[in-house]
N, C-alpha and C positions, 0 to 999 in steps of 0.2 A: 504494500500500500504506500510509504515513502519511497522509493523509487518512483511511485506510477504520479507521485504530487509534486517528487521532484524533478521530474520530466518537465510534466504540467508548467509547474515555475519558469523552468529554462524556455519553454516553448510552448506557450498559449494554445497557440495553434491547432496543437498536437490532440486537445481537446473536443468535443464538439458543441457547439453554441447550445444552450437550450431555452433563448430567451423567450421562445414561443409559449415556454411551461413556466417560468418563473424568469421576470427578470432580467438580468445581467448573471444568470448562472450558467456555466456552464459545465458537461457533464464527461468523466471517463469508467468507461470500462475496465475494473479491475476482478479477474475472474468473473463470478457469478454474482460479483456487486457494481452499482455506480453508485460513482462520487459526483453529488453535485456542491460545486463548488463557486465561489467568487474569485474575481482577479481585477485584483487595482491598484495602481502604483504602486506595482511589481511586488504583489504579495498575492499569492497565496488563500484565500480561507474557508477550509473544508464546510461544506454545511450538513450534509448530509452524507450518510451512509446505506445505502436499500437495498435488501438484497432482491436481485434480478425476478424472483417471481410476487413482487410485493404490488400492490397499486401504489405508482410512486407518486401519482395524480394526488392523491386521496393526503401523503406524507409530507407533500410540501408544503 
């Protein structure tokens, strides 16, 4: 999970947008979970943890 947000940090990018669902969040796949997360002047901040069979609609 730190590798997969240290990635994230180095490269925004690498994440995929999910401002559709919340916001300025956006989301990575780690194994059978996503992380949604925040990123703003260059930080970082996990918000959530779900694991992949969850309504993550319902968690945010």
């Amino acid at each position: 999970m730190q590798q997969a947000l240290d990635r994230l940090a180095e490269n925004p990018e690498s994440g995929r947008s999910a401002e559709s669902i919340r916001g300025s969040y956006w989301t990575l796949r780690v194994g059978r979970h996503l992380v949604f997360c925040t990123y703003a002047e260059d930080v970082v901040s996990m918000r959530r943890v779900l694991h992949d069979q969850m309504d993550f609609l319902r968690h945010l």
